[in-house]
N, C-alpha and C positions, 0 to 999 in steps of 0.2 A: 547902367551905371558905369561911371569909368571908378579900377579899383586897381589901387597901388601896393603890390607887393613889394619886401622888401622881405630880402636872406638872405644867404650864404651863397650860395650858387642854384640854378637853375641847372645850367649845361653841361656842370659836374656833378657825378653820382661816385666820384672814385674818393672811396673812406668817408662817406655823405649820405649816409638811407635818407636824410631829410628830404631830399632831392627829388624823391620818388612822388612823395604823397600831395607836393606841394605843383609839380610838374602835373599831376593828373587835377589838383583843381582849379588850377590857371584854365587848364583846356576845356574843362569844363565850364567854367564862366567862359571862355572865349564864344563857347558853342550855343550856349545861348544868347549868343550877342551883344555880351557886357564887354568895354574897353577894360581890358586887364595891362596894367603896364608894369613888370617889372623889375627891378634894381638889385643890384649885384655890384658889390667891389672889387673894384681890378685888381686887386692881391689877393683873391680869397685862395687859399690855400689848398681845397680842394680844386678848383680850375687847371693852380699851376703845378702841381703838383700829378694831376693828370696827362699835362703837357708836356713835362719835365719827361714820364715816363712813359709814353704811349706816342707822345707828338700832336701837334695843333689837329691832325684830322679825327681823332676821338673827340673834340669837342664841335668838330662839324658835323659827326655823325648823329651826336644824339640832338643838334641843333636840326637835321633834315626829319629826326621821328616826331619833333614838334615845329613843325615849321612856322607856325603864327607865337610861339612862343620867343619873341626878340629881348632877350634883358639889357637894360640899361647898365653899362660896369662908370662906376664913377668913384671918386676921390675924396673920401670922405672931408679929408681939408678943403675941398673946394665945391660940395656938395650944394647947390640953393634949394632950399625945400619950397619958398614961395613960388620958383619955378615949376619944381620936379612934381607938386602937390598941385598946381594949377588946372581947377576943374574937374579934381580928385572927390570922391563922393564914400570912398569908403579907401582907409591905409590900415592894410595887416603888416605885421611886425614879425618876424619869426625869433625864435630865440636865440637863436646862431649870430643875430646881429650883432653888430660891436656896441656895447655900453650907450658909448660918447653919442652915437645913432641913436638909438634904444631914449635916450634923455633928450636929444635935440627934440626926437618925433615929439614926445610927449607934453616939451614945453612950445611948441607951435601947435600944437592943438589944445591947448588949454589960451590961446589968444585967441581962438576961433571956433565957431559954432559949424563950421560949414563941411565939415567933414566926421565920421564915425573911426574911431582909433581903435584896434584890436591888439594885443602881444599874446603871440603863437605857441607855447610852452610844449615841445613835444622830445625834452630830455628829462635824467632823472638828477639831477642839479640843484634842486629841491631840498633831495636828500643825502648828495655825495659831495657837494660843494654851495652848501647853504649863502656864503658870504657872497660868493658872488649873486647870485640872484637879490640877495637884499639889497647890494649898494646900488641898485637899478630902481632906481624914482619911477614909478607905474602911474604917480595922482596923477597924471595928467590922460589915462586911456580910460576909453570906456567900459574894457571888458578885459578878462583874462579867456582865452581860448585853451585848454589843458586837454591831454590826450588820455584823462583817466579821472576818474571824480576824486582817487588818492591824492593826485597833486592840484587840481582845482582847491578839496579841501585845506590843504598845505596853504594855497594862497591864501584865503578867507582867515584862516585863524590868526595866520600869524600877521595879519592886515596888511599885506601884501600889496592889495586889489580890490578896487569899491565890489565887483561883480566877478564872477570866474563863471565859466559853461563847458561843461563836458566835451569835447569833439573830437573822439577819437579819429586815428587815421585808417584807412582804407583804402580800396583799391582800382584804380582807373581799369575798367573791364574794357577800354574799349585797346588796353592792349595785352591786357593778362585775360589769358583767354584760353579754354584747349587748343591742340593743337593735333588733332589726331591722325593726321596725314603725317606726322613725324614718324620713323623709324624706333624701336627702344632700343636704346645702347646698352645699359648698366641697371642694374639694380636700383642704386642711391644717389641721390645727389644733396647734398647739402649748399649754401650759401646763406655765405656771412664772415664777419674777421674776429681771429681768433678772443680779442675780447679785453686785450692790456689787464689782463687779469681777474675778469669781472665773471670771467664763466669759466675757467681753464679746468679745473676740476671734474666741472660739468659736461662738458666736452668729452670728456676721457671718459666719464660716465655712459654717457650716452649717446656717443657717435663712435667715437674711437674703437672702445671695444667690445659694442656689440654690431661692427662688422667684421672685424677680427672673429670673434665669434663664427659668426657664420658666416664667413667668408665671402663677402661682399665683391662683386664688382661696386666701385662707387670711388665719384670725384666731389671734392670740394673746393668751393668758389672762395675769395675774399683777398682782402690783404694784410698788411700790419703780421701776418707768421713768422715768430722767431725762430730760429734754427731748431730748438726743441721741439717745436710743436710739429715742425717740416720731418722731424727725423720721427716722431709719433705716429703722422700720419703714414709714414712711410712702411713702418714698420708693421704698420696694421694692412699694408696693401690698398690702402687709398691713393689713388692722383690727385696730388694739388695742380689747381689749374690756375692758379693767380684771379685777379681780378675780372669781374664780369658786369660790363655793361649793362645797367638794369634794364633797358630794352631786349638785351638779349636771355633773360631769365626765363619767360616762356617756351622757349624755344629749349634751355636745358630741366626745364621741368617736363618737358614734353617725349625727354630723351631717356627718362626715368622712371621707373614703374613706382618708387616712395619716396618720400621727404622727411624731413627732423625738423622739428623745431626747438633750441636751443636755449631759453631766456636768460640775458644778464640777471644774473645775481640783484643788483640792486630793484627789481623790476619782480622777479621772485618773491623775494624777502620782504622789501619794505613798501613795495607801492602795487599792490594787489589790482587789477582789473587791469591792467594794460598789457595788451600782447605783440606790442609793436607792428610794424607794418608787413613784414614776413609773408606770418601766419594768412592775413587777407590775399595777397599776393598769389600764395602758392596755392589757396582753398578756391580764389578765383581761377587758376589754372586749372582746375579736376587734378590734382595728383594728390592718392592719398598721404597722409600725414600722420606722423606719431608728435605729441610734445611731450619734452620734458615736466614735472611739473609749476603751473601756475594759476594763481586762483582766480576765476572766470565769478567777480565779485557783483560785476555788472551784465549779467548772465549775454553775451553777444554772442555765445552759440552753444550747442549741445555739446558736451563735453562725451564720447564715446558714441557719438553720431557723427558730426561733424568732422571730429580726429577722436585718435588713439590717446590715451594720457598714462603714460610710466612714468609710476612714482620712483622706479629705480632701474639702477642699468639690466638689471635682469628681465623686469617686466619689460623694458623697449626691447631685448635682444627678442622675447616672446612674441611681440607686437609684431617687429617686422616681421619675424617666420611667419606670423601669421595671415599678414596680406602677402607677404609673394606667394606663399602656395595656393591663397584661396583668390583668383582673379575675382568672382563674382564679389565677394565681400569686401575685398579691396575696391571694385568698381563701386559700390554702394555707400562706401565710407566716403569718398571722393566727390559722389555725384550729390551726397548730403551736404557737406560740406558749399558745394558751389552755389545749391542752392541760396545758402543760408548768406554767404556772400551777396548775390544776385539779388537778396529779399530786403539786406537789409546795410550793408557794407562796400557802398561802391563808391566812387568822388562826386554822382549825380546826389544821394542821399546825402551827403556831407554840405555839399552846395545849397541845398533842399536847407537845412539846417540853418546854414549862416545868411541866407536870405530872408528866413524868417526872421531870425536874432537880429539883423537890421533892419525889420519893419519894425520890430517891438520896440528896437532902442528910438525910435522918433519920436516914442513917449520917456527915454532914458527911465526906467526902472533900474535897480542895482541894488544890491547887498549891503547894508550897512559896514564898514570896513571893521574885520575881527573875526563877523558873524560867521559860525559853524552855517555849513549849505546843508546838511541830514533834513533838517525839520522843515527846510524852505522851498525843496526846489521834488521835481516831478517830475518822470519819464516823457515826454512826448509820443511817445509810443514805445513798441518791443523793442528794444535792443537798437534805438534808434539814434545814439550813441551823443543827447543831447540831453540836459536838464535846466528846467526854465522857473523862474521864482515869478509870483505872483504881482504881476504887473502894479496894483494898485498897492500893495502893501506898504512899499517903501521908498524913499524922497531921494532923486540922486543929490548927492553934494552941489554940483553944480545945476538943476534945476530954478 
């Protein structure tokens, strides 16, 4: 199939995790030999913004770890979809896209049968900035793709969206990976930005001061740190290391005997089963893992197999003592974890997913718009990060 992506950036990952998961399933449809084309705008803020601080060759570099990955940068005022869509078989939409995009897409493919329309929901926007996601006209896609059945249901009730489908993100293993030829430098590594306040609390909770605690060697990754949070880390004997190339993440999980997992707040509290992309990342890497906690609603892995889970900053300070001292146990936590990755959490299995989801839509099945999904829809398998409604049940709109 030829398949038209369209987000935020591809070739910048700096202050952009969307980058990541979306970059590993391009490559993955590339790989099995579907035409993946795509689209990116020349102002996107992550790009310049990378450039601004780093220079044009950070965006050559993660252009050479995807080499068949070419995005299209183009002007949204002078965009032609009859061109850009031309011999297009399936257009995913990611959330990051601008509005005015986001409605053209939707009203060109409600003129047309000849293409399947996706919008890619993998923020919590839903819940922290409702107005925007409503004033975005969806009648016109076929499917809502949600990174968590919490906001898939968001769409359905509040008729959002004729249909929504589970698809959580995951991790391209063919570059998160161990790396056991690496040296160990440090104790800890974390990665991630500080959070514009969404975790700061939590943070201090659960990274801050229980390496202060126990006296950590340990660095953290990210950007957007305000001089407070720089003068915290400091003081607890953490290196901040600025921004890190998400190509180069394996490479510092590999340099680290544990990890943290951190969750925003809004992702904690109010939208239960999503663990963001992280988690898969570093469980695909083999390095063991503590998180913070979050409720694992949609059971996608063992919670004290998989990782460590502190309910509080004491029990993480316990956690890590307890895999640095005990290598074997720490290796077991780790080597579960990747499994479970490997089995069920990789960009092949996601791909796997939305291949089916567009053989099934050639008969357009879909949610009556409103409809609660609880009653309707059904695992495809374990933890296979997909739920699918009963093809013959219900009449799409346009049908």
């Amino acid at each position: 199939m030829r398949i038209a992506l369209f987000c935020h950036s591809l070739l910048s990952d700096w202050d952009h995790a969307d980058a990541h998961f979306l970059r590993g399933i391009a490559a993955e449809l590339d790989a099995r030999g579907h035409d993946v084309l795509a689209f990116e705008p020349e102002d996107a803020w992550s790009a310049l913004g990378l450039v601004a601080a780093y220079g044009p060759d950070a965006l050559r570099e993660a252009a050479a770890v995807y080499p068949r990955l070419r995005p299209r940068r183009y002007a949204l005022s002078t965009l032609d979809l009859d061109a850009a869509l031309a011999g297009v078989d399936v257009v995913l939409v990611h959330e990051r896209s601008d509005p005015e995009l986001v409605r053209r897409l939707g009203e060109h493919r409600a003129r047309t049968d000849r293409y399947r329309l996706f919008f890619h929901d993998t923020h919590h926007g839903l819940i922290t900035d409702p107005a925007a996601i409503v004033r975005r006209d969806l009648s016109g896609y076929d499917c809502v793709l949600g990174f968590g059945k919490s906001v898939c249901d968001l769409y359905l009730s509040r008729g959002l969206a004729r249909r929504a489908v589970v698809w959580h993100e995951a991790a391209d293993v063919r570059l998160f990976r161990p790396l056991p030829e690496v040296e160990k430098e440090r104790d800890l590594v974390w990665i991630g930005n500080w959070g514009d306040g969404e975790r700061t609390a939590e943070l201090h909770e659960f990274l801050v001061e229980p390496v202060r605690a126990l006296g950590l060697r340990a660095r953290v990754h990210g950007v957007r740190y305000p001089d407070r949070a720089l003068s915290a880390l400091a003081d607890a004997g953490i290196e901040y290391a600025g921004w890190l190339p998400n190509h180069r993440v394996p490479d510092a999980y590999a340099r680290a005997r544990i990890t943290v997992h951190v969750p925003r707040r809004p992702y904690a509290a109010w939208l239960p089963g999503i663990p963001t992309i992280r988690p898969f990342e570093a469980l695909a890497c083999g390095i063991p893992l503590v998180s913070a906690p979050w409720t694992d609603v949609e059971r996608l892995f063992s919670p004290g197999r998989d990782y460590l889970v502190a309910r509080t900053g004491a029990e993480m300070t316990e956690h890590l003592r307890a895999l640095l001292s005990d290598p074997e146990f720490a290796r077991g936590v780790a080597e579960h974890g990747r499994r479970t990755v490997l089995a069920h959490h990789t960009c092949a299995h996601r791909v796997d997913t939305l291949l089916d989801l567009i053989d099934e839509l050639l008969l357009r099945p879909c949610y009556r718009l409103g409809e609660a999904a609880e009653d309707d829809v059904e695992r495809s398998g374990p933890a296979s990060g997909v739920r699918r409604c009963d093809p013959g049940r219900y009449r799409s709109p346009v049908a």
